[in-house]
Residue frames relative to the residue before (quaternion, step in Angstrom):
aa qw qx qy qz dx dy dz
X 1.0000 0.0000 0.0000 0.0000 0.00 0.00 0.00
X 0.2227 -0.6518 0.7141 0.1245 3.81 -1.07 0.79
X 0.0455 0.5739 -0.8104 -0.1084 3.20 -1.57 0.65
X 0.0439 0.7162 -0.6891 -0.1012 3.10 -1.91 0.51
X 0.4735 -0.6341 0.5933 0.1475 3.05 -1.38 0.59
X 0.2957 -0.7600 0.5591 -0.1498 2.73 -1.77 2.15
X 0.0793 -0.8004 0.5431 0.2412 3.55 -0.23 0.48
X 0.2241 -0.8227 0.4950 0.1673 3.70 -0.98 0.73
X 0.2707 -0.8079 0.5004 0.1536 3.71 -0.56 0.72
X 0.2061 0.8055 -0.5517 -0.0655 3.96 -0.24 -0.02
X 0.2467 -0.5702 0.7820 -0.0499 3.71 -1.14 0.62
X 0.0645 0.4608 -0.8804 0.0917 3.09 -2.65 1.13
X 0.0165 0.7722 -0.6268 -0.1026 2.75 -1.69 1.41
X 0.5833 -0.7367 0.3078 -0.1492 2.84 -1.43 0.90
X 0.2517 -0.8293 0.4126 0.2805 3.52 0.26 0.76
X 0.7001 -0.0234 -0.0245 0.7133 3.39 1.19 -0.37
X 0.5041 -0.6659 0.5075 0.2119 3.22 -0.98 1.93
X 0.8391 0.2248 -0.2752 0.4118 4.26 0.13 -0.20
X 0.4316 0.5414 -0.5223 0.4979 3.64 1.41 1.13
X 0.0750 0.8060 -0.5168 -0.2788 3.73 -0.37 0.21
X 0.3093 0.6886 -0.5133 0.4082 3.30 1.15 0.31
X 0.6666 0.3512 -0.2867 0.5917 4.41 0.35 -1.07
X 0.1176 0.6529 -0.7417 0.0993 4.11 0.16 1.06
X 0.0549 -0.7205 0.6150 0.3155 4.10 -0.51 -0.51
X 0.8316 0.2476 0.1525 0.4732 3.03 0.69 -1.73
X 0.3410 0.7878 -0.4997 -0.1156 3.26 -0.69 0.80
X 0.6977 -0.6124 0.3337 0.1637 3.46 -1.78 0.70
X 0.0021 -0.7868 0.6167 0.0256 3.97 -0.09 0.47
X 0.1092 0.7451 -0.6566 0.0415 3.83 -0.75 0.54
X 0.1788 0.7262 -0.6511 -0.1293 3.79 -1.35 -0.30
X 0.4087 -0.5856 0.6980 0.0528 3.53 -1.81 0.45
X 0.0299 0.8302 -0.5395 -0.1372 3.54 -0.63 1.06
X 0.7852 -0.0687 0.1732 0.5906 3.65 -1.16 -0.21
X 0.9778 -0.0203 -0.0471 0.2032 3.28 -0.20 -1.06
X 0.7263 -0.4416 0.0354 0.5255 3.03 1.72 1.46
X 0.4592 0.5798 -0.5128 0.4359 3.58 1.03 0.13
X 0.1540 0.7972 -0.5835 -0.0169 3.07 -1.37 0.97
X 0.5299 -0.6573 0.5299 0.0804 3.00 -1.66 0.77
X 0.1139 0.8414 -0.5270 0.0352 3.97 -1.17 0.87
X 0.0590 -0.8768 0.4494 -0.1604 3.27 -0.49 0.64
X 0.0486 -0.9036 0.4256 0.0027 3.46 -0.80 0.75
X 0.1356 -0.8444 0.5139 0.0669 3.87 -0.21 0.66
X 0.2251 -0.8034 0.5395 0.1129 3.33 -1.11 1.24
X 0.2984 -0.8498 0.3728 0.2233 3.79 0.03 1.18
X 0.7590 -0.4169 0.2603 0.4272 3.49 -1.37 1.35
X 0.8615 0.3263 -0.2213 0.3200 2.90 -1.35 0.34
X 0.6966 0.6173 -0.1839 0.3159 3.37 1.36 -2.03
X 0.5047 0.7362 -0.4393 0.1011 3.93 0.95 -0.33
X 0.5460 0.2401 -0.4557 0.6608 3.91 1.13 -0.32
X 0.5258 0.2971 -0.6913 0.3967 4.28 -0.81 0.88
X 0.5372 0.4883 -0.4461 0.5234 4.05 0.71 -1.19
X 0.7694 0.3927 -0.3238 0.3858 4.00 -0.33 -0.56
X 0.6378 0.4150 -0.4258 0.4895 3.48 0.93 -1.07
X 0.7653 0.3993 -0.2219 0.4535 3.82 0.20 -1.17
X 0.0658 0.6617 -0.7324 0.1463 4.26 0.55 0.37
X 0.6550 0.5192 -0.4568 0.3045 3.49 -0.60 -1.26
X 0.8016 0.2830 -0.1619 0.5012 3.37 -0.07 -2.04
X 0.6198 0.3329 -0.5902 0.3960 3.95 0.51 0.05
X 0.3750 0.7052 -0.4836 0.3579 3.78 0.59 -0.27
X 0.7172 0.4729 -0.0883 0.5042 3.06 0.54 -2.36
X 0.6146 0.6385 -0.2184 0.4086 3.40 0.46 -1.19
X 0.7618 0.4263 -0.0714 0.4825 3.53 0.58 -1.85
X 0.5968 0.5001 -0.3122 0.5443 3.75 1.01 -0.75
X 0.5747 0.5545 -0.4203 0.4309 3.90 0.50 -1.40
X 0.8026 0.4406 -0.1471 0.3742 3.71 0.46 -1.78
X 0.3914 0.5937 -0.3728 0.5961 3.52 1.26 -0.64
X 0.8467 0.2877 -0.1961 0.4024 3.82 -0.67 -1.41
X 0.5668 0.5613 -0.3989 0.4522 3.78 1.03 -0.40
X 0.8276 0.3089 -0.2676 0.3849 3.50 0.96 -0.77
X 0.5978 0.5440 -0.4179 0.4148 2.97 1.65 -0.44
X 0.3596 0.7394 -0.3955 0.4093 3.64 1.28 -0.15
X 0.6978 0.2061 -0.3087 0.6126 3.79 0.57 -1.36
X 0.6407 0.5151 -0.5548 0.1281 3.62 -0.31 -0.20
X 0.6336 0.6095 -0.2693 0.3932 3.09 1.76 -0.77
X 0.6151 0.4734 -0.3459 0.5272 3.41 1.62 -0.66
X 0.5742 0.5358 -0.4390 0.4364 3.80 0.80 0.00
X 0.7615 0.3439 -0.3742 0.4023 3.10 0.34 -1.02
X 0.6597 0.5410 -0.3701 0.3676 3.52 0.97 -0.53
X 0.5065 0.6899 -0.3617 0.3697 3.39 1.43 -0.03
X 0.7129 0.5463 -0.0924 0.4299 2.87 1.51 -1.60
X 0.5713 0.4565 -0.4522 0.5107 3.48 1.43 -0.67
X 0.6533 0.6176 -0.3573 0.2531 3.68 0.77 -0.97
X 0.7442 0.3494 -0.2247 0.5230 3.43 1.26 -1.10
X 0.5822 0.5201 -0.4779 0.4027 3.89 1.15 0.12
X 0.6476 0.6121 -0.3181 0.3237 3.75 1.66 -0.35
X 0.5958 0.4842 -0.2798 0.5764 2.94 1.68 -0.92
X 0.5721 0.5422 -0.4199 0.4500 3.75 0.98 -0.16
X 0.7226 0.3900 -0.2281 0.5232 3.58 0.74 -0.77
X 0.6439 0.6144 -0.0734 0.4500 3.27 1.10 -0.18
X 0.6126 0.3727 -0.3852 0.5809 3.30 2.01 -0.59
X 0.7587 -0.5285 0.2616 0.2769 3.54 -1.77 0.69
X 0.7858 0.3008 -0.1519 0.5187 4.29 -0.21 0.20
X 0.5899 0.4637 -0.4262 0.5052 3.54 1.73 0.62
């Protein structure tokens, strides 16, 4: 059996950050073990003229969350090159 390990990312925007009732839009993202990632975005029933009125901040909104995950993938994979060098790299392998 393999287990690996997923990191999961999730995000609701908001027409007004201290209403949670005005979610519109929300965000779902993960990063696995070895830097593959995943993003994704859902527009909530009902919410498509708030999605239109607010484009900008889902733009703004959608870019922030994008770069947050692409961010750990880059520190994973750079983990992984770091601990496969010192692996290839220790003596009698």
């Amino acid at each position: 059996m393999t287990i690996t390990k997923t990191i999961q990312f999730n995000a609701e925007l908001r027409t007004d950050e201290n209403d949670f009732n005005t979610v519109y839009t929300r965000f779902i993202g993960s990063v696995s073990n070895d830097g593959t990632y995943t993003v994704d975005y859902y527009i909530q029933d009902g919410q498509n003229s708030v999605f239109v009125e607010h484009s900008k901040d889902f733009r703004q909104a959608w870019q922030d969350f994008n770069n947050r995950i692409w961010n750990e993938a880059d520190a994973l994979i750079e983990q992984n090159a770091k601990i496969a060098e010192e692996s290839n790299s220790t003596p009698g392998k």
